[in-house]
Backbone as CSV, one residue per row, in Angstrom:
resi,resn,N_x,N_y,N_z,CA_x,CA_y,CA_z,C_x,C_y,C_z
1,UNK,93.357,105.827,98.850,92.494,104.678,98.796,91.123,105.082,99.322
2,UNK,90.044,104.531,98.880,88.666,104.492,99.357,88.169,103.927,100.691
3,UNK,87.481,104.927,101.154,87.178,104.118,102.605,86.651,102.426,102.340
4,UNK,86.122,102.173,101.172,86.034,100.313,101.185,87.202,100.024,101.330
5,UNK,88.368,100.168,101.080,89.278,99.566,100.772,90.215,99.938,101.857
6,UNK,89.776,100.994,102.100,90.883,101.426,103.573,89.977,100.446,104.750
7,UNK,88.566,99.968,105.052,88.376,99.329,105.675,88.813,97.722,105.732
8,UNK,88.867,97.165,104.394,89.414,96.090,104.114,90.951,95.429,104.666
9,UNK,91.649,96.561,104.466,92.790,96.610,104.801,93.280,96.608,106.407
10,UNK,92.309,97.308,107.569,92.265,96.995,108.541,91.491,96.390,109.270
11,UNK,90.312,95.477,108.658,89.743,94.438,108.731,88.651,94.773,109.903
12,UNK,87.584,95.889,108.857,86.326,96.531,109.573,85.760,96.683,108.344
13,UNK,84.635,97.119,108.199,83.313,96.995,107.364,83.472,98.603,107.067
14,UNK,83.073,98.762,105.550,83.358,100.027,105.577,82.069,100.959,106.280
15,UNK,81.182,100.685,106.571,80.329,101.171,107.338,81.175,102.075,108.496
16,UNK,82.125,101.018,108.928,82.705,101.576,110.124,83.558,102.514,110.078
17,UNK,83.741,103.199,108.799,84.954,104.006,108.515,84.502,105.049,109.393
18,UNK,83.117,105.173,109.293,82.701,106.848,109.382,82.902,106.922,111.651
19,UNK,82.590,105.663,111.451,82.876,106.090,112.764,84.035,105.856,113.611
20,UNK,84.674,105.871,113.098,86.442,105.685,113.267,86.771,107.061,112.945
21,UNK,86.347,108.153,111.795,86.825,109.483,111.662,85.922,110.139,113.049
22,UNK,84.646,109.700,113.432,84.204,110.598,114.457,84.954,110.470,115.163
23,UNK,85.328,109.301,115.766,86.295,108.783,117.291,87.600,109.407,117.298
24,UNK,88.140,109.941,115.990,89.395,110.792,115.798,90.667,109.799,115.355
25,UNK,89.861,108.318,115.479,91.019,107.382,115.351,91.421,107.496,113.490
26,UNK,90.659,107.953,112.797,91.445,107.938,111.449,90.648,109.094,110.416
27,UNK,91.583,109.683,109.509,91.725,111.306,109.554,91.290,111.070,107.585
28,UNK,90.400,111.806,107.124,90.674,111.610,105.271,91.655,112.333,105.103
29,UNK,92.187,112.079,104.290,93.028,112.698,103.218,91.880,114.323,102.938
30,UNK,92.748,115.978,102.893,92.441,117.254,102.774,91.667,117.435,103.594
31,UNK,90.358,117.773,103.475,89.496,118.747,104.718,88.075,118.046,103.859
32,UNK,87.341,117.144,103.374,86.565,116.885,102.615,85.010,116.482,103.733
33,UNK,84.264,117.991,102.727,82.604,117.703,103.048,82.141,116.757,104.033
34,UNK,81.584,116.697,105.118,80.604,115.168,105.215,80.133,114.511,104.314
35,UNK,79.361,114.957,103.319,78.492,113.925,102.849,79.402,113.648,101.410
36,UNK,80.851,114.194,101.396,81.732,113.509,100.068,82.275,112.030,100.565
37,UNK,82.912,111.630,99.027,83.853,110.544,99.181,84.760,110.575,99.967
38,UNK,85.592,110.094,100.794,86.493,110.552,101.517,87.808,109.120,100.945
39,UNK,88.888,110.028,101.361,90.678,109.252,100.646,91.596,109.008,101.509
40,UNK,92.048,108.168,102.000,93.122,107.659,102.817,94.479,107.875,102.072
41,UNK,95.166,107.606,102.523,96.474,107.346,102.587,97.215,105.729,102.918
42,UNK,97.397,105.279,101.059,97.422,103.839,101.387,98.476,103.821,102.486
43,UNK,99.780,104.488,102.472,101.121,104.335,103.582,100.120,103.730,105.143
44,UNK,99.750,105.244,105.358,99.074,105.002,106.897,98.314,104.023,106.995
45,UNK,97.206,103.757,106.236,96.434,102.889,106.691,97.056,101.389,106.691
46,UNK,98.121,101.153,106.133,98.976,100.017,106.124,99.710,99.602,107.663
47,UNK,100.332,101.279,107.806,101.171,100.984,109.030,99.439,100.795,110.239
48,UNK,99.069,101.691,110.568,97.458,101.309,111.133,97.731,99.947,111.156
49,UNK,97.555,99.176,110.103,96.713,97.774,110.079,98.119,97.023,110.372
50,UNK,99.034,97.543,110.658,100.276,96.638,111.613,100.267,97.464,113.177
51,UNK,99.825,97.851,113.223,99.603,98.969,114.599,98.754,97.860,115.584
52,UNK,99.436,96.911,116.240,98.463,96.266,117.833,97.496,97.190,118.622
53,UNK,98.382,98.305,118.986,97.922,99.196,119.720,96.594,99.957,119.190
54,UNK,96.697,100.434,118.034,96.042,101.140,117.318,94.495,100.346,116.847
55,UNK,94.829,98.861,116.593,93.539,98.138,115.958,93.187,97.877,117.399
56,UNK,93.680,97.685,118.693,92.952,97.541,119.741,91.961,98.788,120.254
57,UNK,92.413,100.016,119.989,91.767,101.000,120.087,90.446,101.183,119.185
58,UNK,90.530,101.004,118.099,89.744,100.404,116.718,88.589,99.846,117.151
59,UNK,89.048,98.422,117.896,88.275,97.388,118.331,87.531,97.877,119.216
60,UNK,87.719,98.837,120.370,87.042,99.278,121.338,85.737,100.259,121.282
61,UNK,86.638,101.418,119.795,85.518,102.211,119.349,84.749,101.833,119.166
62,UNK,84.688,100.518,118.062,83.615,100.539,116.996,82.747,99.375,117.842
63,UNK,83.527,98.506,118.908,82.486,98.196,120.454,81.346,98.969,120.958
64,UNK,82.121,100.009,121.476,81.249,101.016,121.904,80.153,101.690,121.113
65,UNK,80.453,101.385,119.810,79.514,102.377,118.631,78.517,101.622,118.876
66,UNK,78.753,100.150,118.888,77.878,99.571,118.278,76.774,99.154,119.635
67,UNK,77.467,98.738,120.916,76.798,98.890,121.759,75.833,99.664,122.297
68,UNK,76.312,100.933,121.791,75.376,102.205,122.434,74.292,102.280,121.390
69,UNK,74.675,101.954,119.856,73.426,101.906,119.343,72.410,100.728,119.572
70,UNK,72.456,99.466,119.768,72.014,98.422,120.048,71.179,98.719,121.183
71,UNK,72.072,99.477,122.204,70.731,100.097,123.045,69.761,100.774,123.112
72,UNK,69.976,101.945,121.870,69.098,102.787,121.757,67.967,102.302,121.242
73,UNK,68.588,101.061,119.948,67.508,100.244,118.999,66.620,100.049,120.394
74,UNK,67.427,98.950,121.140,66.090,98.343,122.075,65.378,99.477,122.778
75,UNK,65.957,100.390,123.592,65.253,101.662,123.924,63.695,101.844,123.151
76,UNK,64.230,102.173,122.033,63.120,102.542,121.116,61.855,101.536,120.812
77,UNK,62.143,100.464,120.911,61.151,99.426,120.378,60.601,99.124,121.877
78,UNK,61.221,99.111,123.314,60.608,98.950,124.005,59.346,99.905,124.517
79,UNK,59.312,101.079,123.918,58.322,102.137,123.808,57.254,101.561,123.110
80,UNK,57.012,100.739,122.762,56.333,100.627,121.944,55.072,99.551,122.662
């Protein structure tokens, strides 16, 4: 499956895929490029999206992603 659709399925934006593979929390399918398409595994990403444990971890990353960038945004504009 496509990271849109692998995000859909565990109920994140596919934006967020990419940073769910940095965090180590979810793996493509073969060894594929950065800047390629990347392929899930409909099985896993199913069990994932019944995983408590796992979407809480999820939830925390993509917290933190987003927090730390939100700061940097303001960082930056307060230079200004």
């Amino acid at each position: 499956m496509l990271a849109e659709e692998a995000a859909a399925v565990i109920g994140c934006r596919a934006h967020d895929i990419r940073t769910l593979i940095l965090a180590g929390l979810l793996k493509p399918l073969g060894d594929p490029p950065a800047n390629s398409i990347k392929y899930f595994a409909a099985t896993h990403i199913h069990q994932l999206a019944s995983d408590e444990k796992w979407l809480g971890k999820m939830t925390m990353a993509l917290n933190d992603h987003w927090t730390e960038h939100n700061k940097k945004r303001k960082e930056k504009s307060d230079c200004r």
